[in-house]
C-alpha positions in Angstrom: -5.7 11.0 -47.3 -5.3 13.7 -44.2 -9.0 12.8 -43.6 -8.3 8.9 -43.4 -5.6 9.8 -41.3 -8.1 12.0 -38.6 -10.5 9.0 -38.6 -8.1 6.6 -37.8 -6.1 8.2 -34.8 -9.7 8.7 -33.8 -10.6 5.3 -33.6 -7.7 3.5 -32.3 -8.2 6.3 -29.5 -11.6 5.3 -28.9 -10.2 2.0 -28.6 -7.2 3.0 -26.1 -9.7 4.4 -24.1 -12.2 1.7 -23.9 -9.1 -0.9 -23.4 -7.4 1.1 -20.5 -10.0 2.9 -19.6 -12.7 0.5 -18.4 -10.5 -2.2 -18.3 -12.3 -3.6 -15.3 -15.8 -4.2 -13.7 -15.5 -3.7 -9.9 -12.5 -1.8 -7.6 -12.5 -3.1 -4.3 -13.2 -0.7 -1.0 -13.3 -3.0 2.0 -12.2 -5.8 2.6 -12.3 -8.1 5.7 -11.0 -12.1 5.9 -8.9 -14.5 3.8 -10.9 -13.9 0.6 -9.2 -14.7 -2.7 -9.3 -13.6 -6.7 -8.9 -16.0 -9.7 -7.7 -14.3 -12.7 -7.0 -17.0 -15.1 -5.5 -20.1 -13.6 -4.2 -18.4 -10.3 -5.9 -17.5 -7.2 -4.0 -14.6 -5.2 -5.3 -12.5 -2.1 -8.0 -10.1 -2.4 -6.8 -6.8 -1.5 -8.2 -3.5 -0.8 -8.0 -1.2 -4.1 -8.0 -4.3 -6.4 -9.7 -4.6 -9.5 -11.9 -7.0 -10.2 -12.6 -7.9 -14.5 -15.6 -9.6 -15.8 -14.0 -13.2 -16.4 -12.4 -12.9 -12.5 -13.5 -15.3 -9.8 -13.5 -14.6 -6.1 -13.9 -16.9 -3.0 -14.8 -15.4 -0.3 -14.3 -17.0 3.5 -16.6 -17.5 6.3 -17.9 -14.6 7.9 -16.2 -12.5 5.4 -17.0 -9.1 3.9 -16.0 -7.3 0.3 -17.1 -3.8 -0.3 -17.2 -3.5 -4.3 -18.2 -0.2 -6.7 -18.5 -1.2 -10.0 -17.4 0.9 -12.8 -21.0 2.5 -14.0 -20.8 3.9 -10.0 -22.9 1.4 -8.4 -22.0 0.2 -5.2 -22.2 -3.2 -3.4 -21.8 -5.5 -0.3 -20.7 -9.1 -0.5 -20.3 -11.6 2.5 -22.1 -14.7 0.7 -19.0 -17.0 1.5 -18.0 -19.9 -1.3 -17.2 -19.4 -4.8 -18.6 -16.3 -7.2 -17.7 -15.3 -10.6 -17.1 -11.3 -10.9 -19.6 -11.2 -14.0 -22.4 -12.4 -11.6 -22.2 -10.0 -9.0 -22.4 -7.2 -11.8 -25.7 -8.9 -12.5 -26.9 -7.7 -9.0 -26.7 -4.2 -9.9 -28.6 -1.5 -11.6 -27.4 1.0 -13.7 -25.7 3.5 -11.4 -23.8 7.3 -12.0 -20.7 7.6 -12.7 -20.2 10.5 -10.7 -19.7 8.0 -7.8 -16.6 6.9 -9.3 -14.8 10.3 -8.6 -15.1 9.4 -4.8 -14.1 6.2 -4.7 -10.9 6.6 -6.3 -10.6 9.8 -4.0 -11.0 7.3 -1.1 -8.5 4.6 -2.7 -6.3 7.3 -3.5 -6.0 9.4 0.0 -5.2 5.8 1.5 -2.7 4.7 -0.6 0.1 3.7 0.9 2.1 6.4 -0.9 -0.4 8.5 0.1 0.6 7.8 3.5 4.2 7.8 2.8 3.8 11.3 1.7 2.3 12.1 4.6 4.5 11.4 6.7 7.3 12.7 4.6 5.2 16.2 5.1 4.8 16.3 8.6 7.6 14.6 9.6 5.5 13.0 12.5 3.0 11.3 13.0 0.9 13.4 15.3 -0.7 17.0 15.2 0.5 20.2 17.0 -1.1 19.4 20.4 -3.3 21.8 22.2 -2.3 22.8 25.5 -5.5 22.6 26.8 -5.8 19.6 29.4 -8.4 17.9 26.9 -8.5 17.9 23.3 -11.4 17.5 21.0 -10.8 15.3 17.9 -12.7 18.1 15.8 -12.0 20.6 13.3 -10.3 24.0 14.1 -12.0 27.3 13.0 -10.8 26.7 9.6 -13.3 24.4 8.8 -16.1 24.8 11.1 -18.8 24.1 8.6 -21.8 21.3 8.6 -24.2 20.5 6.1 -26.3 17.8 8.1 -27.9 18.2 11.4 -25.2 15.6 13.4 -22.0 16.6 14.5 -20.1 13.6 16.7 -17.3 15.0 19.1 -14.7 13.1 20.3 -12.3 13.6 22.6 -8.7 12.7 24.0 -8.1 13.0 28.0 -4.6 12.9 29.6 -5.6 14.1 32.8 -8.9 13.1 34.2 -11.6 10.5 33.5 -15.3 10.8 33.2 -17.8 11.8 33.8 -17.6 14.7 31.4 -19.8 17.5 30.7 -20.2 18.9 26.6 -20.8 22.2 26.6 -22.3 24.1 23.5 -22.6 27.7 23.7 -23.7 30.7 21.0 -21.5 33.3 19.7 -21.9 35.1 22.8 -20.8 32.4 24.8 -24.0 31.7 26.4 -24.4 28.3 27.1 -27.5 26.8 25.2 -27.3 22.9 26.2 -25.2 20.6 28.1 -24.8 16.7 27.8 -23.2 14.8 30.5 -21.8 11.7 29.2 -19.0 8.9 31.5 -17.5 8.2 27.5 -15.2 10.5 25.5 -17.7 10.6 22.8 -21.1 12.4 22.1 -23.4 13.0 19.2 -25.3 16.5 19.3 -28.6 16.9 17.2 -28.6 20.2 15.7 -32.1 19.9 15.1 -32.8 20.3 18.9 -35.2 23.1 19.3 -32.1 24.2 21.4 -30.0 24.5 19.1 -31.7 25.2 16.0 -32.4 29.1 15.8 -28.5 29.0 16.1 -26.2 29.5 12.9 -22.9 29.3 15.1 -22.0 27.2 18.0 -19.5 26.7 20.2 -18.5 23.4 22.0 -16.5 22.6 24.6 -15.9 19.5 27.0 -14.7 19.5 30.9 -14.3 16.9 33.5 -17.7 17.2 35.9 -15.2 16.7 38.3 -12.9 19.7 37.5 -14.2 22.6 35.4 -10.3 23.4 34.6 -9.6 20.5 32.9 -11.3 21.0 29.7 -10.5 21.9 26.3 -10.3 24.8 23.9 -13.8 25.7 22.2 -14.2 24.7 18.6 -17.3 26.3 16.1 -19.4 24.7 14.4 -21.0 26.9 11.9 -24.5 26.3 9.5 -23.5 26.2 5.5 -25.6 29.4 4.3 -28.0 28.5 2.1 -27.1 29.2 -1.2 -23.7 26.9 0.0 -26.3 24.5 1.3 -27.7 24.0 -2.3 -24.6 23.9 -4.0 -23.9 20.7 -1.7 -27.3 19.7 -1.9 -26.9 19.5 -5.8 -24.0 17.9 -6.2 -25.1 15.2 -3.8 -27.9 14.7 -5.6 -25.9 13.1 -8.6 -24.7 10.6 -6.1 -27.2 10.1 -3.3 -29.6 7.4 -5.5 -26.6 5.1 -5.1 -25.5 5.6 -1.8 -29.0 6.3 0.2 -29.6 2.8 1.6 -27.9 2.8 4.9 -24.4 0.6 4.3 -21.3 0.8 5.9 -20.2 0.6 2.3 -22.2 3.5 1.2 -21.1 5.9 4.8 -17.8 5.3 3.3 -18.5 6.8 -0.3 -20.6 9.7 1.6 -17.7 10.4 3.8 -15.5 10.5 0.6 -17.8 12.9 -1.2 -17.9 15.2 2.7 -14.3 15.1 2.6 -13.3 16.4 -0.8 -15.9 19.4 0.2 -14.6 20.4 3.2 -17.3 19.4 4.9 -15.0 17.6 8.1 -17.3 17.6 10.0 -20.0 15.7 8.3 -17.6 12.6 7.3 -16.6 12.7 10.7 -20.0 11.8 11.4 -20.1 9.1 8.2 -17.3 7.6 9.4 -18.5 6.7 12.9 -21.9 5.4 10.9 -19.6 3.0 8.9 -18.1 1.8 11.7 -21.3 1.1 13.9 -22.8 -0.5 10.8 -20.1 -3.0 9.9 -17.7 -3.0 13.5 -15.9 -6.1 12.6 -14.8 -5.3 8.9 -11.1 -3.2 10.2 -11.2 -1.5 6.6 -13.7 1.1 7.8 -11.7 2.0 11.2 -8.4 1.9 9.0 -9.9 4.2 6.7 -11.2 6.5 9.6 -7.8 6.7 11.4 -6.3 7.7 8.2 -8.7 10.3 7.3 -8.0 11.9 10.9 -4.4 12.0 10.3 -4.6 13.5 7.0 -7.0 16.3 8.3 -4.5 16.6 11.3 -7.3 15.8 14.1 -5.8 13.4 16.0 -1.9 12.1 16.7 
């Protein structure tokens, strides 16, 4: 009797889990125009952290976009606009990892809008403590300096001067190793440059061309050792066969996966690739903005 017992609180667990566990087919990521869901005999708006199950229906409008993971991991782009069932998008996917899911919901999760509201209840503003420095990069402070890629993107704000502007990156002994001069308040430094690359820490600064003392504080950026390089490396290998193919969708789920590793620096970088990839769908920016609030880089 105890036995019969064990083997059926067993099974009606296996079938709690399978019920509210997988009880979907696709979660939604990005979104952009007046797209719709059907689930039964009701269309609604399609939003951003929806679920999408097997017998749904979505329309999507003209010039529209919807940035899908389905539930085995896999990832994908929609902008076909007119009428599609949910079970025939999942019949454009392979068989993906799992893994992958752990990011997105990180990513639907950190932009919740109670994430937000907690937030802000946190901070109790909606800004960082400002640098007194006349500029201030948009960057990580020392407390999370490193980088696992070779691309680090700086940006910067400017309350006192306007371009031309100078980037300055300097070794640990504050001997300046490269300089770009750039009219924009943004610039992407290759850390492959022959430069650059003997270096394991760097320094980077910004000042006006037209001013040397309006610049900013120096920030590090520092190489991952590499027994912490393979550690990464590793765990992005249970992810990177779904995300390799260069998608604004995909940036996103690599920027995720940086993020929850501390690696600012490289979604930083992820981010700005989303956005060049896809500039018109807002959910990417959105996303961006929020993930430079939460990691207090920006007001």
């Amino acid at each position: 009797m105890k036995t019969r017992k064990l083997t059926l609180i067993f099974a009606l667990s296996a079938i709690v889990c399978s019920v509210f566990g997988q009880d979907y087919t696709f979660k939604v990521l990005a979104n952009k125009g007046s797209n719709e869901v059907k689930s039964g005999d009701t269309w609604q708006p399609l939003k951003t952290g929806a679920t999408l199950r097997e017998n749904d229906e979505i329309k999507l409008a003209d010039n529209a976009y919807v940035g899908l993971v389905h539930k085995n991991g896999s990832p994908l782009e929609w902008k076909k606009a007119g009428n599609t069932t949910v079970k025939v998008l999942a019949q454009q996917l392979k068989t993906g990892s799992s893994v992958l899911n752990k990011y997105t919901d990180f990513i639907l999760s950190s932009n919740s809008a109670e994430a937000k509201k907690n937030r802000l209840s946190a901070t109790g503003a909606v800004h960082r403590a400002t640098e007194t420095a006349a500029l201030t990069l948009i960057f990580p402070d020392k407390n999370k300096p490193e980088v696992y890629n070779n691309t680090a993107v700086v940006n910067w704000e400017d309350a006192k001067a306007s371009g031309p502007y100078v980037v300055s990156v300097l070794n640990l002994f504050e001997e300046e190793v490269m300089t770009i001069e750039t009219p924009e308040k943004s610039v992407k430094i290759d850390l492959a440059d022959p430069k650059l690359a003997a270096e394991s820490n760097l320094l980077v600064e910004v000042y006006s061309k037209a001013d040397k003392k309006v610049a900013s504080k120096q920030h590090m950026i520092k190489r991952m050792s590499p027994a912490e390089k393979e550690n990464i490396k590793k765990s992005l290998g249970e992810i990177i066969g779904e995300v390799n193919e260069p998608t604004a969708l995909n940036k996103l789920l690599l920027a995720g996966f940086y993020e929850e590793n501390n690696l600012i620096i490289d979604a930083i970088a992820a981010y700005e690739e989303a956005i060049q990839l896809a500039p018109d769908v807002p959910t990417f920016k959105e996303a961006y903005d929020e993930f430079l609030l939460r990691q207090n880089l920006k007001k």
